[in-house]
C-alpha positions as CSV (number, residue, x, y, z in Angstrom):
1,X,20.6,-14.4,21.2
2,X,23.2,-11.5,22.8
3,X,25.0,-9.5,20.7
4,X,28.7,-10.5,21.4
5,X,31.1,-7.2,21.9
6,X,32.9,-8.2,18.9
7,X,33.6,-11.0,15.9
8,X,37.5,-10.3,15.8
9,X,39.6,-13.0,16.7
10,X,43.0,-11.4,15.6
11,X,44.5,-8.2,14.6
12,X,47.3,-7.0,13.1
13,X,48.2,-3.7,11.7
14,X,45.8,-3.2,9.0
15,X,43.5,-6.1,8.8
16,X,40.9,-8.2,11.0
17,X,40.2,-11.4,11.3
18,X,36.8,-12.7,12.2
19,X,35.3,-16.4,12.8
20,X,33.8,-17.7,10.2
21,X,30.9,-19.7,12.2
22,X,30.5,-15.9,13.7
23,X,29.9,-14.6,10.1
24,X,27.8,-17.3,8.5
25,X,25.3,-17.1,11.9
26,X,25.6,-13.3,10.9
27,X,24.2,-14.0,7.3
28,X,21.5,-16.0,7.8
29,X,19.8,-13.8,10.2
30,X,20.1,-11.6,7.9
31,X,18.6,-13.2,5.5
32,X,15.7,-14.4,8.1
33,X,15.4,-10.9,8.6
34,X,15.0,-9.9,5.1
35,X,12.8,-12.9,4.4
36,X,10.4,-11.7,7.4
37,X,10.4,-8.2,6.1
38,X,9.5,-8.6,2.4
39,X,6.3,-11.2,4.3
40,X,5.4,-8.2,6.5
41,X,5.0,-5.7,3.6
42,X,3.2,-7.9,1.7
43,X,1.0,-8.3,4.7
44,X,0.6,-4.6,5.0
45,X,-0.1,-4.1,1.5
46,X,-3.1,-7.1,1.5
47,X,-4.7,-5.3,4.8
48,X,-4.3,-1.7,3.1
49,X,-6.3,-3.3,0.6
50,X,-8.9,-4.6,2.5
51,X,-9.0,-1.6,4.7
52,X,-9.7,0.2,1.3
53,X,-12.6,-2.3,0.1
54,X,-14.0,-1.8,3.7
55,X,-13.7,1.9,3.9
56,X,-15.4,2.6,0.3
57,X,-18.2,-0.1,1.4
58,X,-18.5,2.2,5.0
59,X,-18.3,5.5,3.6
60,X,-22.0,5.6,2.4
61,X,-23.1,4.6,5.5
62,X,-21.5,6.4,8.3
63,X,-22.6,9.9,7.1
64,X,-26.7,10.0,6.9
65,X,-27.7,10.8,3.5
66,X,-29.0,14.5,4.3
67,X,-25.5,15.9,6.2
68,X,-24.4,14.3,3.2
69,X,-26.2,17.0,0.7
70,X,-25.4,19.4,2.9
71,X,-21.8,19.4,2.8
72,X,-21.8,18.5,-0.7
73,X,-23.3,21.9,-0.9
74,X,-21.0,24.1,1.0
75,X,-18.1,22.1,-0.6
76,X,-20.3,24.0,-4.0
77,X,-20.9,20.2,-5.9
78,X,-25.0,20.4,-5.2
């Protein structure tokens, strides 16, 4: 849907008037948008998670066991 220039219907000196159809299509997509959003993070945080479990499952396999005791001991932990 385009953005309309403006809402304002009338004007006079120190107030404006706006439609209310205009403002109520105006709430609810924000509240579609802030419905959606509060989804998405909750997405993101479930696939951090798994990203996590899959990373600390990885981890002991990507780097072959004797690099492995060899940086444990320049890092001075061997």
């Amino acid at each position: 849907m385009p953005a309309k220039k403006t809402v304002y219907v009338s004007s006079t000196r120190s107030t404006l008037t706006a439609r209310r159809g205009d403002v109520e299509k105006l709430k609810q997509a924000l509240k579609r948008v802030f419905v959606d959003y509060r989804k998405l993070k909750a997405q993101q945080h479930r696939f951090e998670l798994a990203l996590g479990e899959l990373c600390a499952i990885t981890t002991r396999w990507s780097i072959p066991r004797r690099e492995l005791t060899e940086l444990r001991r320049m890092m001075g932990r061997g």
